[in-house]
C-alpha positions as CSV (number, residue, x, y, z in Angstrom):
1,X,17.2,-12.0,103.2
2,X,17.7,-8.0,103.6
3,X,19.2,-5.8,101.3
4,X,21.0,-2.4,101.5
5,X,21.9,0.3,99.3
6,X,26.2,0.7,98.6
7,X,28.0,3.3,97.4
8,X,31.3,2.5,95.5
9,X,33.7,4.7,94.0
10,X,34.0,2.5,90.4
11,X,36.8,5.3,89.1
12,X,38.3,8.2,90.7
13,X,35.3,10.8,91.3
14,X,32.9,8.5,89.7
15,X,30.0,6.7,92.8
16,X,27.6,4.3,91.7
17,X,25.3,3.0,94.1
18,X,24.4,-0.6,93.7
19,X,22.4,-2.9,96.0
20,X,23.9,-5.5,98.1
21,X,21.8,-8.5,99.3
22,X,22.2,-10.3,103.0
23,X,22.5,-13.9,102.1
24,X,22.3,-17.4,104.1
25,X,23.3,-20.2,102.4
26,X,21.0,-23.5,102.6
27,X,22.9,-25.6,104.4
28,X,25.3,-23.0,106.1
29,X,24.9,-21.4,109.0
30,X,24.1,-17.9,110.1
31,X,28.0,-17.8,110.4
32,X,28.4,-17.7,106.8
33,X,25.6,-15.0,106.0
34,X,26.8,-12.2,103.3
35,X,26.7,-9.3,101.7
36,X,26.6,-9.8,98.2
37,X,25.4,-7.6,94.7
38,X,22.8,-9.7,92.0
39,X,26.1,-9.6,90.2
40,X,27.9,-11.7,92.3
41,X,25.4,-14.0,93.0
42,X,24.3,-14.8,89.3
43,X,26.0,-17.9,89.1
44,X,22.8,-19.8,90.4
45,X,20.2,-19.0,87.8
46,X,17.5,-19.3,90.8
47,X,18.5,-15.8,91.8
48,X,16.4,-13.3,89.7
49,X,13.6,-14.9,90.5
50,X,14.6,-15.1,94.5
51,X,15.2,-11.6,94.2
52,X,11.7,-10.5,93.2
53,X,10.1,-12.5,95.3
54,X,12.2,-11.1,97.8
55,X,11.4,-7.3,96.5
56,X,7.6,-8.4,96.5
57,X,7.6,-9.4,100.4
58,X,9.5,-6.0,101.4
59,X,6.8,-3.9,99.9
60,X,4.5,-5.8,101.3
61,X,6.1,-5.9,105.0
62,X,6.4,-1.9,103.9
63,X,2.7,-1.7,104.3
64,X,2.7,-3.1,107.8
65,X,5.7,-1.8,109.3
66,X,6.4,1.5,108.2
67,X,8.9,3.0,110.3
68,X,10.4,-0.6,111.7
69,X,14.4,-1.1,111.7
70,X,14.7,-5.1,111.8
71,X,18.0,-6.8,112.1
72,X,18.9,-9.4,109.0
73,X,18.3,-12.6,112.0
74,X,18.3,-13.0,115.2
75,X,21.4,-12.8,117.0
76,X,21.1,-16.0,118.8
77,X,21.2,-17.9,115.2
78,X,25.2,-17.7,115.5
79,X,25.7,-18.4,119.1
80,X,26.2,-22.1,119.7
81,X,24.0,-23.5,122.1
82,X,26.4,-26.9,122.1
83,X,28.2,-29.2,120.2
84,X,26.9,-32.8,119.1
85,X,29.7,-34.5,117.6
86,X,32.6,-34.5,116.0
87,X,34.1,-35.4,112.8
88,X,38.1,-35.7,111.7
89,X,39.2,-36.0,108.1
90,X,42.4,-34.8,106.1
91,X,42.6,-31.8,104.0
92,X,43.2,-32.6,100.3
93,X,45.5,-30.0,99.6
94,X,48.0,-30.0,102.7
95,X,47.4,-33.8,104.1
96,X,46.7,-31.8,107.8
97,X,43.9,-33.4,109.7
98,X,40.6,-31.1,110.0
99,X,38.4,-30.9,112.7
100,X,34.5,-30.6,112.5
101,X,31.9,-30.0,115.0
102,X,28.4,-30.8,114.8
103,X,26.6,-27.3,116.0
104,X,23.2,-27.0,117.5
105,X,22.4,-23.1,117.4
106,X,20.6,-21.2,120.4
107,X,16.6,-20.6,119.4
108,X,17.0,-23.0,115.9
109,X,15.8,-26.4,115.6
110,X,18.2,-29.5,115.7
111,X,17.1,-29.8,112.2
112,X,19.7,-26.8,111.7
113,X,22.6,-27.9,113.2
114,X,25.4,-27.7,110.7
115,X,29.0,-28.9,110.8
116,X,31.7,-25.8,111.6
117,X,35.3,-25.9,111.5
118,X,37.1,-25.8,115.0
119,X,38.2,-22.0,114.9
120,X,34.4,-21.5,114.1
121,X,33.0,-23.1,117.5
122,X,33.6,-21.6,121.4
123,X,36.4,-23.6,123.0
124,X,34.1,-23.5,126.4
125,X,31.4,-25.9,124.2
126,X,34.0,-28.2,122.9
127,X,35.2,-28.6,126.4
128,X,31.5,-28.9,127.5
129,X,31.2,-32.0,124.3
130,X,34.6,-33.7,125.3
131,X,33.9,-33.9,129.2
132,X,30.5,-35.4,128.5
133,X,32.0,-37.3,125.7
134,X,34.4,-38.7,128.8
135,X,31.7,-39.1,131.0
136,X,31.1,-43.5,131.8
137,X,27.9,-44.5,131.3
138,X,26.1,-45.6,134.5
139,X,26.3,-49.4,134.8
140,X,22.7,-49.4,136.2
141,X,21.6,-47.8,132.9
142,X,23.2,-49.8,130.4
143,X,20.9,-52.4,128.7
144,X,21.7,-55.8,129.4
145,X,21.3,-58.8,127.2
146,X,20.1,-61.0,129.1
147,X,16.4,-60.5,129.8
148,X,15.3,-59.1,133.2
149,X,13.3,-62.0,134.0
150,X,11.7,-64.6,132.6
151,X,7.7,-64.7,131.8
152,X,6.7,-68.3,132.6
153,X,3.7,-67.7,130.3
154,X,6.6,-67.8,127.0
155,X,8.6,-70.5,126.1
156,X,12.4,-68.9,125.4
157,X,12.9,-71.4,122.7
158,X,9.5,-71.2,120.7
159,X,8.5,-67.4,121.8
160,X,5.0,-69.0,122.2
161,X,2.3,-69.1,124.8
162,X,2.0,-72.4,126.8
């Protein structure tokens, strides 16, 4: 989280400032961070307490790094490193088929993937998914059901020693 000071013009010739919050969602990605006031973000009754916690770590980061600019996250936290799978379903509202990719982000754990709409995801990274998606799995890999050989020591009947 990082926060900013706003100014906003609430009536003609009348400025308020009011602080504005940068906010990632849990379970979200860093695509859908945002800006948002206290105000707007009341609705989950966690918030007040977020915030001063929150407050309490940038006064104590204040101590350490006086004159240091950091950016909300690291940039690489919205640039997809490549897609894992893919998911179709129908949109309730206008019965049009949606498409989801499964996104693994550049310097986050796989643990953080999170499913983005198509317009959300690099067309180069879908390609890169579908041709190895394409891609026929080598014959000499694939695991067979019969076993490689048999061990004359077990019986394939009993699966005991003779």
């Amino acid at each position: 989280m990082s926060s900013r000071i706003v100014k906003k013009e609430v009536s003609p010739g009348v400025v308020v400032e009011d602080e504005e919050y940068f906010v990632k969602y849990k379970n979200y990605s860093y695509l859908h961070c945002e800006w948002a006031t206290e105000q707007q973000l009341e609705k989950d009754k966690r918030i007040p307490q977020k915030i001063k916690r929150f407050k309490l770590k940038q006064a104590q980061r204040a101590l350490f790094f006086a004159d240091r600019e950091e950016d909300p996250f690291n940039p690489d936290y919205i640039e997809v490193d490549r897609v894992l799978d893919v998911s179709y379903c129908e949109d309730k509202d206008t019965g049009e088929e949606v498409v989801y990719y499964l996104v693994k982000w550049s310097s986050l754990a796989y643990e953080d993937s999170t499913w983005e709409l198509k317009d959300d995801v690099e067309q180069s990274k879908i390609e890169e998914f579908e041709q190895l998606q394409a891609v026929k799995p080598d014959s000499r890999r694939t695991v067979s059901h019969d076993p490689p050989h048999q061990n004359p020591f077990i019986s394939p009947t009993e699966g005991t020693f003779h």
